[in-house]
LODRENRO-711781 format. One record per atom (N, C-alpha, C, CB): residue number from 1; residue in three letters; x, y, z. Coordinates in steps of 0.1 Angstrom, whole numbers. Glycine has a CB too. Example, Ala and Ser with C-alpha at 12.3 -4.5 7.8 and 13.67 -1.06 7.14 Angstrom:
BEGIN
 seq type    c1    c2    c3
   1  ALA   132   -57    78
   1  ALA   123   -45    78
   1  ALA   132   -33    78
   1  ALA   113   -45    90
   2  SER   128   -22    71
   2  SER   137   -11    71
   2  SER   129     0    79
   2  SER   141    -6    57
This chain:
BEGIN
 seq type    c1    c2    c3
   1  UNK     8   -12     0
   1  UNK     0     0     0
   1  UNK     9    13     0
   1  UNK    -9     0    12
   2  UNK     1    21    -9
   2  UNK    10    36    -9
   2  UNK     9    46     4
   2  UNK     3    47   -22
   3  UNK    21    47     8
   3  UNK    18    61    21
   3  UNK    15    72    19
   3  UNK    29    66    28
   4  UNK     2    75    27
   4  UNK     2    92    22
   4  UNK    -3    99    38
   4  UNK   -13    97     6
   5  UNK    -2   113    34
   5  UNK    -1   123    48
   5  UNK   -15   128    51
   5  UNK    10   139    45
   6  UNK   -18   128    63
   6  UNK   -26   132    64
   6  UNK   -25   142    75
   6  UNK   -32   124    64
   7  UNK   -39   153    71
   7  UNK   -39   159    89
   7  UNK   -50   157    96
   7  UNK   -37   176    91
   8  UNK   -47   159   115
   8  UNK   -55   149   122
   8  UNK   -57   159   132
   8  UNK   -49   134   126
   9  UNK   -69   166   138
   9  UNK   -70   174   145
   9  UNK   -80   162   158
   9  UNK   -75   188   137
  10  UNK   -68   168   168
  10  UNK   -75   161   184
  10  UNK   -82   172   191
  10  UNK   -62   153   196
  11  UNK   -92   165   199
  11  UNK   -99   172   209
  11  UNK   -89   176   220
  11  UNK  -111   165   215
  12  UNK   -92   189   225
  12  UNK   -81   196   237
  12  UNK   -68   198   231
  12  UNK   -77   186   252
  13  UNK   -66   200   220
  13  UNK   -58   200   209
  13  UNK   -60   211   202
  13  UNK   -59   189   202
  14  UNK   -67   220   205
  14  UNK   -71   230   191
  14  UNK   -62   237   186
  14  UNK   -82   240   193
  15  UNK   -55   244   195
  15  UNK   -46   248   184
  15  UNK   -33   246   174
  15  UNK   -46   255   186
  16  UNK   -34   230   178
  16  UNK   -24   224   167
  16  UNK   -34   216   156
  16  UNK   -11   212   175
  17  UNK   -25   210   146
  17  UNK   -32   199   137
  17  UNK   -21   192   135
  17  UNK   -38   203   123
  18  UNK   -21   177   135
  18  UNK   -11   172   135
  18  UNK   -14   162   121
  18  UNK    -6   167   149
  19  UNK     4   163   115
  19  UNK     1   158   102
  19  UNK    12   144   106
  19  UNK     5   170    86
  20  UNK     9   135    97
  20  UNK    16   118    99
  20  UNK    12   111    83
  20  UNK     6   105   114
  21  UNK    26   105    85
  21  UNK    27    93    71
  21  UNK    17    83    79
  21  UNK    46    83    67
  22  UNK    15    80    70
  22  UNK    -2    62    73
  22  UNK    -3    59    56
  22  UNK   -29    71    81
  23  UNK    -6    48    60
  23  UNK    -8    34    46
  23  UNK   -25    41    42
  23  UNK    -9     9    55
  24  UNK   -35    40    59
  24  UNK   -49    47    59
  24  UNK   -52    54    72
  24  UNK   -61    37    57
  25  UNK   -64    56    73
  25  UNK   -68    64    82
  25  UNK   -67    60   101
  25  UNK   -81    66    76
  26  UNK   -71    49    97
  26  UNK   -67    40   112
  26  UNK   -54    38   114
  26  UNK   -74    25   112
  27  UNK   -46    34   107
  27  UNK   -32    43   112
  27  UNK   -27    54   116
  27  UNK   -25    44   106
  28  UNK   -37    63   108
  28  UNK   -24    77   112
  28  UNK   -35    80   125
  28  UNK   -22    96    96
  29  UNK   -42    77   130
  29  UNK   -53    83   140
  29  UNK   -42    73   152
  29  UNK   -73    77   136
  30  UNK   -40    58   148
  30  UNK   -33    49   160
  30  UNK   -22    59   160
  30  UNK   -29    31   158
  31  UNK   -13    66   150
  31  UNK     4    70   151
  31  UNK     0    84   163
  31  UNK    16    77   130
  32  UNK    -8    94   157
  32  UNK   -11    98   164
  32  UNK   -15   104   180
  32  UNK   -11    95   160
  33  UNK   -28    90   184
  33  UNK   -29    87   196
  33  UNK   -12    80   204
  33  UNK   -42    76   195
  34  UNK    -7    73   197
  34  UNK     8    67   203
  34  UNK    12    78   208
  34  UNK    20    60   193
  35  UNK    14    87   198
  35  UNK    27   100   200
  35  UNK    18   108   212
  35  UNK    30   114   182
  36  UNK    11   114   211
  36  UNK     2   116   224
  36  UNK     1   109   238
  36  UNK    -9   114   220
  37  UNK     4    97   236
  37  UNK     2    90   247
  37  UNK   -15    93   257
  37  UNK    15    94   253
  38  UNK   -23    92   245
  38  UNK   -38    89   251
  38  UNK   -43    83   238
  38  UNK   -47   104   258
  39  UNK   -44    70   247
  39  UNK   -56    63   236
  39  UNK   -68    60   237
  39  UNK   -54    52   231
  40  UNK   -76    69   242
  40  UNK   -88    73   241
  40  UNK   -93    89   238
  40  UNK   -92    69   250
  41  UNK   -81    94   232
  41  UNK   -83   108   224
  41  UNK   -93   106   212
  41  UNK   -67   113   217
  42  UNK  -102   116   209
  42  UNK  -109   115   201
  42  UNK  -103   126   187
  42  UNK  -123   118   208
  43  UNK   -99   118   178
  43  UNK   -98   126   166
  43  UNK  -101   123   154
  43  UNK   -89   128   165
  44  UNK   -98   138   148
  44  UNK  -110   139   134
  44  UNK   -97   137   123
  44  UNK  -122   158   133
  45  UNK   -98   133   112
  45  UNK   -91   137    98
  45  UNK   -99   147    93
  45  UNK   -90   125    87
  46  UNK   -90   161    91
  46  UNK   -93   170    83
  46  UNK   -86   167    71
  46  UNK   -90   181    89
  47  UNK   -78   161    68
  47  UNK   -79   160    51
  47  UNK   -72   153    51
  47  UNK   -76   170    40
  48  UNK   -68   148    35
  48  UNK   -55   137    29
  48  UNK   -47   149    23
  48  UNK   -61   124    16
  49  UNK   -38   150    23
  49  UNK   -27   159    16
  49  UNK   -26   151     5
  49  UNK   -12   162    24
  50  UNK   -20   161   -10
  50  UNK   -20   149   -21
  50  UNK    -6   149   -20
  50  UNK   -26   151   -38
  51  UNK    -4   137   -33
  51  UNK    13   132   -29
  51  UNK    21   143   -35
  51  UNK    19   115   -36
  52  UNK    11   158   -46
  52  UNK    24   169   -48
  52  UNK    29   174   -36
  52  UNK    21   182   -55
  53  UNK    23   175   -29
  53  UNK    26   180   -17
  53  UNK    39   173   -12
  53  UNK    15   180    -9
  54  UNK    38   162    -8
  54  UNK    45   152    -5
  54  UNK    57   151   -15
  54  UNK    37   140    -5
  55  UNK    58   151   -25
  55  UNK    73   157   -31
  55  UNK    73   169   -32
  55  UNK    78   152   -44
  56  UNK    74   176   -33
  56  UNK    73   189   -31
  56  UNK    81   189   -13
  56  UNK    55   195   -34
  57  UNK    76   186    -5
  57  UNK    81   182     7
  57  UNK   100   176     9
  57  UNK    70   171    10
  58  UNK    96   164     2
  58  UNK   111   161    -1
  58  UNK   115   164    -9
  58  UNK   116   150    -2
  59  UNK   115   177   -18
  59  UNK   125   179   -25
  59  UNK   130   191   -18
  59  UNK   122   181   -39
  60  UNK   122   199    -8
  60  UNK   128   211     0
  60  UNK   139   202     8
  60  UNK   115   220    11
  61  UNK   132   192    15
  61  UNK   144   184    24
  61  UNK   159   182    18
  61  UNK   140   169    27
  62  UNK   156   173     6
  62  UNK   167   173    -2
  62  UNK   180   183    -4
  62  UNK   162   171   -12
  63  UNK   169   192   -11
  63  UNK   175   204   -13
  63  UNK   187   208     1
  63  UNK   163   214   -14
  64  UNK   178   209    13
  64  UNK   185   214    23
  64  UNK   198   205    27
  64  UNK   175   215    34
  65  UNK   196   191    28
  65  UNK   203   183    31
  65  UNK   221   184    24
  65  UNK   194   172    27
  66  UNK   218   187     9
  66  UNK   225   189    -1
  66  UNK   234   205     5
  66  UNK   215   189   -16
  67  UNK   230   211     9
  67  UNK   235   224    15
  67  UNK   249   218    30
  67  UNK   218   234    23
């Protein structure tokens, strides 16, 4: 399965959004809850990022890396 990014907004959380690689949605919600360390946080997917984005992403890294 293809990885893609998503962002994931948690309750008591408002003013971040947190974005994560996931295969789907029940992953990036478990990576998430892990990194948090509450797994019974309630969160929403606000969107799928597309994969320009996602290179576009690594090619700034790259770029930098190469510096």
């Amino acid at each position: 399965m293809k990885t893609r990014k998503f962002e994931i907004a948690v309750a008591g959380y408002s003013d971040y959004r947190f974005k994560t690689l996931a295969r789907d949605e029940v992953e990036a919600v478990v990576k998430i809850k892990c990194f948090l360390r509450k797994p019974n946080a309630e969160c929403t997917i606000l969107r799928l990022l597309s994969n320009n984005h996602l290179r576009e992403n690594e090619s700034c890294r790259g770029q930098v890396a190469a510096r």
